[in-house]
C-alpha positions as CSV (number, residue, x, y, z in Angstrom):
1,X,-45.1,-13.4,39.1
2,X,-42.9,-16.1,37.0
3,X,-39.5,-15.3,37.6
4,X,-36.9,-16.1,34.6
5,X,-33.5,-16.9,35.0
6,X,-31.1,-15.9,32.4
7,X,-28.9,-18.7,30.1
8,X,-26.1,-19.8,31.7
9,X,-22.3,-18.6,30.7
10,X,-19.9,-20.6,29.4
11,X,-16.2,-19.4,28.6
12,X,-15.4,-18.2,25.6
13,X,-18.3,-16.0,25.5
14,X,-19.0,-12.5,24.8
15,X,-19.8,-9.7,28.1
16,X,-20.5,-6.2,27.8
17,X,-19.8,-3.4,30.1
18,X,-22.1,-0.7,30.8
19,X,-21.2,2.9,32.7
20,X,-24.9,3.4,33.6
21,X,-23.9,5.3,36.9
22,X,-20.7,7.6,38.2
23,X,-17.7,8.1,35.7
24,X,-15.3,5.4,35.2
25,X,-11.8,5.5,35.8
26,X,-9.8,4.4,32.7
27,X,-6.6,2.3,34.4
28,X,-8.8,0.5,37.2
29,X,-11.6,-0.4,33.6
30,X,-8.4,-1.9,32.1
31,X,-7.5,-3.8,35.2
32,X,-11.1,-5.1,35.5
33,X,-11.7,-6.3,31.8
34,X,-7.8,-7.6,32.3
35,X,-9.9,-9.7,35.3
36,X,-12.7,-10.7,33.3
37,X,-10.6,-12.0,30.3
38,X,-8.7,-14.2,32.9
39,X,-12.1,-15.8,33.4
40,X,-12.1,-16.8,30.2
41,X,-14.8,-14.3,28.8
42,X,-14.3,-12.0,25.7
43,X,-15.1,-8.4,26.6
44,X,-16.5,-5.4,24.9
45,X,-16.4,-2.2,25.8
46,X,-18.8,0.4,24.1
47,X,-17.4,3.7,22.5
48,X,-18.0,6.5,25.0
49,X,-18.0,4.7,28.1
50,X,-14.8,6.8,29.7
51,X,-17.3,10.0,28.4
52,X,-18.0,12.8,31.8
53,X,-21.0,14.4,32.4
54,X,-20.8,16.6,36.0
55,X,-21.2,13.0,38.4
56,X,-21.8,10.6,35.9
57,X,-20.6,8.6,33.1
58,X,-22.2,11.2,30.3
59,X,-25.4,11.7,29.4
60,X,-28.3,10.2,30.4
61,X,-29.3,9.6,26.7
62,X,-26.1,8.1,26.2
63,X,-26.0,5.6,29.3
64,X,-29.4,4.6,28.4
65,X,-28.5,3.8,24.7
66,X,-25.2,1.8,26.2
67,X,-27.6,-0.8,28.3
68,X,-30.0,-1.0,25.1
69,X,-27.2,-1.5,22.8
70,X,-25.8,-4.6,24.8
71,X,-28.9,-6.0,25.3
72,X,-30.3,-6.2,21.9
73,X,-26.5,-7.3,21.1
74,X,-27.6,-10.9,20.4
75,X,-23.7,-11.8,20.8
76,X,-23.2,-10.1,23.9
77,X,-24.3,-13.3,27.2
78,X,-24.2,-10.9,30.1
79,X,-23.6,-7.2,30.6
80,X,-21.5,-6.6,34.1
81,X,-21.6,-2.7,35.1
82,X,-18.5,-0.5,35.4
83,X,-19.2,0.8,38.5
84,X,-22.0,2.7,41.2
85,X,-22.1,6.0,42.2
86,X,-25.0,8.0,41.3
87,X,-27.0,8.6,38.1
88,X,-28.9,5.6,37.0
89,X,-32.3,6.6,38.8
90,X,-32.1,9.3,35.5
91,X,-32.1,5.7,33.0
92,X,-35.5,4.6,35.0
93,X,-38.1,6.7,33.0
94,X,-37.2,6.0,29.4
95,X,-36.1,2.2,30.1
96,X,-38.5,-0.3,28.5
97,X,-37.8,-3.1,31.4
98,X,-40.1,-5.6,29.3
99,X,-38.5,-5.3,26.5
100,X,-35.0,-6.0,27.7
101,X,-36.6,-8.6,30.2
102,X,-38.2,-10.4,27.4
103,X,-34.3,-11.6,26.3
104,X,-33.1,-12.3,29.8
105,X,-29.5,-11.7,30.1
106,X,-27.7,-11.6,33.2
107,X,-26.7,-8.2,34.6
108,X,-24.1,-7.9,37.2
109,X,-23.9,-5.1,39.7
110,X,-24.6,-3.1,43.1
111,X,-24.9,0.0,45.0
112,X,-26.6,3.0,42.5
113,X,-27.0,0.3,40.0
114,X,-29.7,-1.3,42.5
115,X,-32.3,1.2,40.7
116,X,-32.1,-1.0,37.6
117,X,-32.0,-4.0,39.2
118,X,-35.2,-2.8,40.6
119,X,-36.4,-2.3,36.9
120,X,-35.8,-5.8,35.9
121,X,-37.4,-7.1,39.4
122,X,-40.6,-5.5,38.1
123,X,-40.4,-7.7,35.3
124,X,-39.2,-11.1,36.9
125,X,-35.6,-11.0,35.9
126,X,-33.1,-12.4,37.9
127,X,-30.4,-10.6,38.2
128,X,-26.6,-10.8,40.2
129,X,-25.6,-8.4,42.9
130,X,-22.4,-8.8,42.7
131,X,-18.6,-7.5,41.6
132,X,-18.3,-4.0,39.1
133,X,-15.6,-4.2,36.5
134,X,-13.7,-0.9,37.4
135,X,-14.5,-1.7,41.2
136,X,-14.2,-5.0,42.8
137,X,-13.1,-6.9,39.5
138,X,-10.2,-4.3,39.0
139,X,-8.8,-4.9,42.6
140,X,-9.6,-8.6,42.6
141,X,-12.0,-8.2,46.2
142,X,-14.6,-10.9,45.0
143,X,-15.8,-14.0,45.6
144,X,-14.7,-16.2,42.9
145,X,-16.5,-19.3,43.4
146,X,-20.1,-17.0,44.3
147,X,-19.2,-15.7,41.2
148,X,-18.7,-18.5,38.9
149,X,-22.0,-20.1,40.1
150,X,-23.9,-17.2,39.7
151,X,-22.5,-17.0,36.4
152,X,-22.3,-20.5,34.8
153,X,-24.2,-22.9,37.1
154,X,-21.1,-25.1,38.3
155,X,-20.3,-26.1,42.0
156,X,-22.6,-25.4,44.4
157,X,-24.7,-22.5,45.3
158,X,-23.3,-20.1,48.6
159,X,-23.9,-21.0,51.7
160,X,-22.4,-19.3,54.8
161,X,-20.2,-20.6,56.9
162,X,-20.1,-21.6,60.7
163,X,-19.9,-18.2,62.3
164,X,-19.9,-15.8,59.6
165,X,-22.9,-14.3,60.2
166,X,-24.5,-12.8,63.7
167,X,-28.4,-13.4,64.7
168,X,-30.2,-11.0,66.1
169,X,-33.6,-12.5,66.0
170,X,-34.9,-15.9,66.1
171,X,-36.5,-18.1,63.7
172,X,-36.3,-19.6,59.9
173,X,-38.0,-18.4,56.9
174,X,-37.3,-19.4,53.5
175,X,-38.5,-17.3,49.9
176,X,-37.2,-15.3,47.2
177,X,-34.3,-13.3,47.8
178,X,-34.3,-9.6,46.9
179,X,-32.9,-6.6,48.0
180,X,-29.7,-4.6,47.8
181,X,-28.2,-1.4,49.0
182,X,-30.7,0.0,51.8
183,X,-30.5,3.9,50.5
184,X,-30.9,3.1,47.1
185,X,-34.0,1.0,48.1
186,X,-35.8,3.8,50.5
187,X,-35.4,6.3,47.6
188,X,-36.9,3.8,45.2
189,X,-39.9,3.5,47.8
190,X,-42.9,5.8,46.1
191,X,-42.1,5.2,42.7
192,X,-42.7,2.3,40.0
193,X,-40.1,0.9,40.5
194,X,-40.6,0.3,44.1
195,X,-39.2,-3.0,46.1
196,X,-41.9,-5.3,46.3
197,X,-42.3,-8.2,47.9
198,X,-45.4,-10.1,46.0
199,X,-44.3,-13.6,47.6
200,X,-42.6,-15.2,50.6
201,X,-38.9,-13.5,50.6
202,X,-36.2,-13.0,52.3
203,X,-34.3,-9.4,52.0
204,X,-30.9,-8.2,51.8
205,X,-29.4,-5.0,53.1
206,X,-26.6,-3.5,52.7
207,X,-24.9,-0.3,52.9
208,X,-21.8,2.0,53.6
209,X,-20.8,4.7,55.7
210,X,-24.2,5.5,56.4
211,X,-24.7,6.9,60.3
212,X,-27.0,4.6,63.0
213,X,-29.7,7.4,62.9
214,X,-29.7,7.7,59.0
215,X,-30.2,3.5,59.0
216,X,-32.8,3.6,61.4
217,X,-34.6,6.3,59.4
218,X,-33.9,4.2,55.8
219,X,-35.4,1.2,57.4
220,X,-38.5,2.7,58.7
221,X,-38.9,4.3,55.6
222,X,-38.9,1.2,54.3
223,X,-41.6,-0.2,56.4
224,X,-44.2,2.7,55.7
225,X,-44.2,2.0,52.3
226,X,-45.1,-1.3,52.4
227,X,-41.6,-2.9,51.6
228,X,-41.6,-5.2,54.5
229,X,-44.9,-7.2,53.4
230,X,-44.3,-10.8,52.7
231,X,-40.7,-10.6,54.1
232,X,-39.8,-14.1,56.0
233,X,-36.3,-12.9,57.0
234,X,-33.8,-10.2,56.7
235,X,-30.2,-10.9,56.4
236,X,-27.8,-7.6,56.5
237,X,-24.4,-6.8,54.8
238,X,-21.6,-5.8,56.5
239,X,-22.8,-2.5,57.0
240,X,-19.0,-1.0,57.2
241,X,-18.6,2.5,58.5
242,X,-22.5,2.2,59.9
243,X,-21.7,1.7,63.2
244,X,-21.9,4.0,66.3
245,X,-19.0,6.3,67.8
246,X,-17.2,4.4,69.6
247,X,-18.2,6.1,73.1
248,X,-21.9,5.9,72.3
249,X,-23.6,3.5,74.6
250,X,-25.8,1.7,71.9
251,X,-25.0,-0.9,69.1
252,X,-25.7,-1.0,65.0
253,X,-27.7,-4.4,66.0
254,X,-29.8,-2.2,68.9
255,X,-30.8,0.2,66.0
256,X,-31.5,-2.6,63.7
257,X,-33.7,-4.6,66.3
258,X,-35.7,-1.1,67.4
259,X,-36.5,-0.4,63.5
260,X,-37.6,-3.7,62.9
261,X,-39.8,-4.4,66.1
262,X,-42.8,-5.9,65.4
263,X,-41.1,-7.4,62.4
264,X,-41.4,-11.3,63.8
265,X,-38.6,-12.9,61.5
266,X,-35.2,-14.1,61.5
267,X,-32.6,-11.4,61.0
268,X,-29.2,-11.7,60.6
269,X,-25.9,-9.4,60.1
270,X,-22.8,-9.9,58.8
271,X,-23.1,-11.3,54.6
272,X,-20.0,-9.5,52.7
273,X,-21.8,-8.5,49.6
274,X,-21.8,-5.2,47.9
275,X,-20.1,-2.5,49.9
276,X,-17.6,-5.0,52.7
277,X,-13.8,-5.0,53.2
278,X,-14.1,-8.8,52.6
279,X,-14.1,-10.3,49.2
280,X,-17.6,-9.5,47.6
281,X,-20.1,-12.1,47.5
282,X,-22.3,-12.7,44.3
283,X,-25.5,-12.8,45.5
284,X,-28.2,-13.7,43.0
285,X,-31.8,-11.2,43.5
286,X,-34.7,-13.3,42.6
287,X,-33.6,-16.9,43.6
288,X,-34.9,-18.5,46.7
289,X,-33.1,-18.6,49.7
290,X,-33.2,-19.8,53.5
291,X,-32.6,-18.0,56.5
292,X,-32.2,-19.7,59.8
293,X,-31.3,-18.0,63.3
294,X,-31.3,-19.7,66.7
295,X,-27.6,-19.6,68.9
296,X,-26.0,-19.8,65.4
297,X,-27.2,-17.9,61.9
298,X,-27.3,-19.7,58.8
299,X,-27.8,-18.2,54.7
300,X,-27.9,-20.2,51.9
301,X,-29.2,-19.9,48.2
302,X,-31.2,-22.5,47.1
303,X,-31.0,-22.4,43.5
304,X,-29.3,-21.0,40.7
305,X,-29.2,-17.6,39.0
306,X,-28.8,-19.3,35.4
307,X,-31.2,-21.8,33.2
């Protein structure tokens, strides 16, 4: 598969924002497009956006038309996503991912929005897991300089620092980074728009508040359906709220290792992207990356998201 990075941002240019998940939250929208104009970036927000439907941000017809609309929007550089939730796995079926990969854009987001990003894997794009407008933008909890290369190109890409991460097994591996939020990515399993790894990759996990026995059943569930093929490392979020009661007499990393036996790569916990307490990493799916694990753990992105 050729993989096709999306032109590169420059301020003064025009983003979208799409609602293709849970319902948004007018002040914290505000606050967030507030963020993004102190970027420098000019901002639209589509009629309907602030529209209910029972868990999501209307209609399924009209989320779909939203992401349509802003892609085929010839002004509009990148399209960032409001927020997660739950709904976009009801955009999947009538989505023509070719079509809106043919015009590469970059497309910003995490959590439920992982299903689309999934899509667009399919179909070579790269695309950015990284901060939602009326989430992480609104409060300020990213990573600027993640960010701004993801974005734009400048300064170097991330790399993690002495420390920041914890091994758990052994080894170095180097490929093309994919991944995203673990529960989004076992439900996907099964379907077209499965998580597959075609190539050397390395794959990262993340979730929230998810119970040890729940993770240990996502990850397996993961390695039946074939996920785990051509994987050359694993690097894992924060995982906040994952871990074990505090009187249980096992670790997050013993549930990690016992999924994953067998799986003779380097793994790794500990990189604040998507759901974390720390500012939010921008992590670009679809680049390649390197993993190394020995007394120390070591991540870094290779190249960038943007052509």
């Amino acid at each position: 598969m050729i993989w096709r990075r999306p032109p590169a941002l420059a301020r003064g240019e025009l983003v979208g924002v799409c609602a293709p998940s849970g319902p948004v939250a007018p002040e914290r929208l505000q606050q967030g497009v507030a963020e993004l104009r102190a970027l420098g970036f000019e901002v639209r927000v589509p009629e309907g956006l602030l529209e209910r439907d029972r868990f999501t941000a209307g209609s399924a017809e009209r989320r779909r038309a939203e992401l349509l609309s802003l892609f085929d929007d010839a002004e509009v550089r990148a399209v960032f996503c409001a927020r997660g939730g739950a709904g976009a796995v009801q955009l999947l079926p009538g989505l023509d991912f070719r079509r809106l990969a043919a015009t590469p854009k970059l497309f910003i987001g995490y959590s439920d929005v992982g299903f689309l990003q999934l899509g667009f894997a399919v179909h070579g794009l790269v695309t950015l897991h990284g901060p939602m407008v009326a989430r992480d933008l609104s409060t300020r909890a990213y990573d600027r300089d993640s960010l701004w290369h993801a974005l734009t190109g400048e300064g170097p890409p991330y790399a993690s620092q002495e420390d920041e991460l914890m091994p758990l097994r052994a080894g170095e591996g180097e490929g093309r980074l994919q991944g995203g939020c673990l529960s989004i990515l076992a439900a996907a399993a099964g379907t077209p728009w499965a998580l597959r790894c075609q190539e050397p990759s390395i794959l990262f996990l993340e979730d929230v508040d998810e119970p040890p026995y729940r993770i240990d059943r996502l990850l397996r569930q993961l390695r039946f359906s074939g996920a785990f093929e051509n994987v050359a490392g694993v690097v894992f979020g924060d995982m906040k709220g994952c871990t074990p009661p505090i009187d249980a007499d096992f670790a997050l990393e013993d549930v990690i290792l016992d999924a994953l036996a067998g799986v003779e790569v380097p793994i790794a916990l500990g990189l604040s992207s998507g759901h974390t307490s720390s500012p939010s990493l921008t992590l670009p799916l679809g680049v390649r990356a390197r993993l190394r694990c020995d007394a120390a753990a070591a991540f870094e992105v290779l190249e960038p998201a943007v052509g």
